[in-house]
N, C-alpha and C positions, 0 to 999 in steps of 0.2 A: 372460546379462546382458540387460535388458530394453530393445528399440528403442522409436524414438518411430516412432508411427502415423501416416500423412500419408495423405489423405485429399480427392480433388478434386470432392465432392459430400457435401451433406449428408441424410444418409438422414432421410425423415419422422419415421420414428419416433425418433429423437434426438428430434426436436424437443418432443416431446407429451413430453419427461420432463420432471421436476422435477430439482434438484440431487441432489438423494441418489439419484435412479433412475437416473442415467446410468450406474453402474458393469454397470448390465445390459444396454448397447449398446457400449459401451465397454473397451478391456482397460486401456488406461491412455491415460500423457499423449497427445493425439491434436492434429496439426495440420491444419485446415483450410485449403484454396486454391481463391476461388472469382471468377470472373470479373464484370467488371464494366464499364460505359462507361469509365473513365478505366482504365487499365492499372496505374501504379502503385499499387502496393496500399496499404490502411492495415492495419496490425497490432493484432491486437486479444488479451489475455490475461485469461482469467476462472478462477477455483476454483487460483491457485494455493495457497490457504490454504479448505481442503474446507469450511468453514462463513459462508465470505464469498460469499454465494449472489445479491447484486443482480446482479454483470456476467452471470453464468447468465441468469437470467431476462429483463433487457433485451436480450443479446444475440438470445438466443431468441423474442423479441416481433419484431426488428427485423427477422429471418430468416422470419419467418411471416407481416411486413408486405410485405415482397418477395419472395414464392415463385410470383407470377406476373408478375413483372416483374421488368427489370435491375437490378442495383446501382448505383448513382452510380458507382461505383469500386470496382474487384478488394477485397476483402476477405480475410484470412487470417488465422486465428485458432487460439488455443490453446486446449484444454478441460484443465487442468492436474491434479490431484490428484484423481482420480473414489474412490480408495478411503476417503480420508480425509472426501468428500463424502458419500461413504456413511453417515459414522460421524456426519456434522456433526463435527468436530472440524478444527482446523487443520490437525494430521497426524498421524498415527499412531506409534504408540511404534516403535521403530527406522525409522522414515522422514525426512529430511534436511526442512527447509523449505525449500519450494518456490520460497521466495523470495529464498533463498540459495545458490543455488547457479548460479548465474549468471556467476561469475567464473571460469570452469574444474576440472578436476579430473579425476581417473581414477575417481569413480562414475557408476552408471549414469545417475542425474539431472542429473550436471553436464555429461553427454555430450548426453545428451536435448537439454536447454538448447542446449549447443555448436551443436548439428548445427539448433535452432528458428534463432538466430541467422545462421548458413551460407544455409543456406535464403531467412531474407527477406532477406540482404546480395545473393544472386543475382538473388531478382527487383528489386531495387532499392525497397526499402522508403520508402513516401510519407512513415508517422508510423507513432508506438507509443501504444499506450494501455495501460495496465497497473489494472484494476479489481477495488479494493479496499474491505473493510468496515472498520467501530470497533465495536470490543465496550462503548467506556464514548461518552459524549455527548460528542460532536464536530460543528463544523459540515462542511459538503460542500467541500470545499478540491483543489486539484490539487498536485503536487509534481513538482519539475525538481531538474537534477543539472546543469546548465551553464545559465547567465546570456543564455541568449542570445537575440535577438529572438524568434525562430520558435519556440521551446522556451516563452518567456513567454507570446506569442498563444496557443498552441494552449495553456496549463492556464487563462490568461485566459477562455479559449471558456467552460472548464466553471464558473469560480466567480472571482471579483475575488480572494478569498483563495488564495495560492499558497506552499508551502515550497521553498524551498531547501535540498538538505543532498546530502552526499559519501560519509557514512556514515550505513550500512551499505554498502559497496562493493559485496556480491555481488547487487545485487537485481536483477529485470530491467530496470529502467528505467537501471539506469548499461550494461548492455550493449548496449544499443539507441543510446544516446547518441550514439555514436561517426556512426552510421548513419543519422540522421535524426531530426529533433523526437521528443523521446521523454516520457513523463511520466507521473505515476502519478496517479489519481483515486484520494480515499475517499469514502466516498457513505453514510455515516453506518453505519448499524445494519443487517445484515439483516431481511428481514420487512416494511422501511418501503416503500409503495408509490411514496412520493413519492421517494424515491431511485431505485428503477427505471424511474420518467416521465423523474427529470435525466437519468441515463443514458441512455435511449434517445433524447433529444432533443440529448444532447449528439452520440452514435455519428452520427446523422443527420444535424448539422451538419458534419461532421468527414467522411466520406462524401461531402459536397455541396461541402467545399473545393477547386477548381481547384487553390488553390496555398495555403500558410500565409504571411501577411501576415510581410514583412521589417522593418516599422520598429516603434522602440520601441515599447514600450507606455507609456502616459503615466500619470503617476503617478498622477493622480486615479481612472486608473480598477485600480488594482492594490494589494490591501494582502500586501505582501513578508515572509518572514520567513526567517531562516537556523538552522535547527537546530542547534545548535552543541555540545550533549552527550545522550547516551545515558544515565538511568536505573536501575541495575540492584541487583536485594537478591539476596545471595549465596544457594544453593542450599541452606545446611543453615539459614539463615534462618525460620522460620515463620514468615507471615503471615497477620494477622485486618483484620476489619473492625468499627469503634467500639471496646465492649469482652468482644471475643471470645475472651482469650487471644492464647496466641502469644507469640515476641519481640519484634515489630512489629504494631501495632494501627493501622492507619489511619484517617482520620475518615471516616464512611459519606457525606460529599458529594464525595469525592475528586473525582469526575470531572466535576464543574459545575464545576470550576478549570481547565480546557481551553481554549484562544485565550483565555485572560484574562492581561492584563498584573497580576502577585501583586507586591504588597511583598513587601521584605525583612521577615522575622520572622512570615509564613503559615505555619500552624502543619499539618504534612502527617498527623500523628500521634506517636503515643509509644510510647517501649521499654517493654515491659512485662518483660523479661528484661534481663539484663548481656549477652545473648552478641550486637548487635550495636555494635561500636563506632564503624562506617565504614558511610555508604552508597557504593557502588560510582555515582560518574560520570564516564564516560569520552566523552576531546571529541576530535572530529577527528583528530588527533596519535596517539591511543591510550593518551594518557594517564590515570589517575586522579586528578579536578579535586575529590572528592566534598567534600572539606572547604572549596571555595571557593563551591560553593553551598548547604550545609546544617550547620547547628551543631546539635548537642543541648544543649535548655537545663532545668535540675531535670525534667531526661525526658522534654521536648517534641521532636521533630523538627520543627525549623524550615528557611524558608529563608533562607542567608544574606544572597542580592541576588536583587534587582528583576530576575522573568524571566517566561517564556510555557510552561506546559509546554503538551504534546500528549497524542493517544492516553490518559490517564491509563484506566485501568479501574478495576471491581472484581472485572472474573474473574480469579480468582490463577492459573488453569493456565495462559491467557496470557499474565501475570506471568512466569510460570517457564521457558514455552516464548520471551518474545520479550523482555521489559521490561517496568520499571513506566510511564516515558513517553520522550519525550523534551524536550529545553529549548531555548525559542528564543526569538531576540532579533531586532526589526523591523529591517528595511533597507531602506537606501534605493533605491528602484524606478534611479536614475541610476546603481548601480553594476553594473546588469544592460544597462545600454543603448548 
């Protein structure tokens, strides 16, 4: 069974890699602990998903800005999924997502995880940051898992836009939760430079925090949202893009529908087969809601009510590895405060 690598210095050569090269200094998941002026540390997780490669690279910039000089504050960090980095890909056929498995277990990843968590709960963990990509067009947004002052400050830091949601439970930012401001950034696209500037400017400010601000955040400066259901096309499903075949054909701007507030009767695409009768969405509860947000009408897939999706893509391995988006509805900044 494979341990997690912990590790109280960062060897130069890590540094000069690029994401995909790291599995050649690397045997796998590896934590970092590395000292700093303020002692509690902030927690930092990059490449749990191998082809989300911005937190890589800012990390790695931040670490190369300071290697003659102290940190603001202790730093520890995860370098997550180096094989699936390898491949660019999310993860690899028979490997668990890395982003799930967070809520315990008897495999070797949900151990790894356990024993990442163990670790910063000892050294007393300052904040969590959890740095993530979008495969389809999204704006740079933060996400919390609790309502709470210090949890809102600190995704506020990275972007006025912030989500709220409960599910997915296993991720690592609901394990962290318990423990300290915790929250997950996405930073658009890999590849975009201007994503690896927010990030390292964000790490930087975040690093230079004495303490995270305890009072509300004020609504003018926070736009809220609560995720409220899960997206999903069944597995034996085929899906296209325009009209490519398949039994689902989606329309080729899918993902310019993302933070957009959509009427009812937005037209997502059409059956081009009988074999789907149901899209699968599932809301907090675990329930399947699909027929309360989508009708099919003479073969349109619509939507039934006024919502926000997320994430939308148009990589279907994606699709099949995570979801098609998720659906969210604004709130009010006062019932976090």
């Amino acid at each position: 069974m494979r341990r997690l690598i912990t590790k109280e210095r960062v060897p130069d050569a890590v540094l000069m890699l690029e994401a995909h090269q790291l599995i050649e200094q690397l045997e796998g998941p590896t934590l970092f602990h590395l000292p700093g002026q303020l002692p509690q540390p902030l927690f930092v997780s990059v490449l749990l998903h191998g082809n989300e490669t911005t937190g890589w690279d800012a990390l790695r910039t931040l670490l190369l800005r300071y290697s003659k000089k102290p940190l603001p504050r202790a730093l520890s960090f995860l370098i997550g999924n180096v094989e699936a980095a390898a491949q660019g890909a999310r993860h690899l056929d028979g490997q668990p997502d890395y982003n799930r498995v967070w809520a315990g277990g008897e495999g070797s990843e949900q151990q790894i995880m356990a024993e990442v968590v163990e670790q910063m709960r000892q050294r007393g963990v300052f904040a969590c940051i959890d740095i993530h990509n979008n495969t389809g067009r999204n704006p740079h947004y933060g996400c919390v898992n609790r309502l709470e002052p210090t949890y809102l400050q600190l995704a506020a830091l990275f972007s006025r836009t912030v989500v709220y949601f409960i599910k997915p439970s296993e991720v690592q930012s609901m394990a962290f939760s318990p423990l300290c401001p915790a929250i997950t950034i996405e930073c658009g696209q890999p590849g975009d430079p201007h994503g690896v500037a927010h990030v390292l400017e964000f790490l930087e400010s975040a690093l230079c925090l004495s303490k995270i601000p305890s009072h509300p955040v004020a609504p003018h400066e926070i736009d809220l949202f609560h995720t409220v259901a899960t997206v999903k096309i069944p597995d034996t499903i085929e899906i296209s893009f325009g009209d490519s075949g398949g039994d689902l054909c989606l329309i080729e701007e899918l993902d310019q529908l993302n933070f957009r507030e959509i009427e009812a009767g937005t037209r997502f695409g059409k059956l081009c087969s009988d074999h789907l009768k149901h899209l699968e969405v599932w809301n907090e509860a675990g329930q399947d809601v699909g027929d309360h947000f989508f009708s099919v009408e003479e073969g349109a897939l619509r939507t039934r009510k006024a919502v926000m999706p997320s994430m939308l893509t148009r990589d279907i391995e994606v699709i099949r590895q995570d979801c098609l988006c998720y659906l969210m509805e604004r709130m009010s900044i006062r019932a976090g405060s």
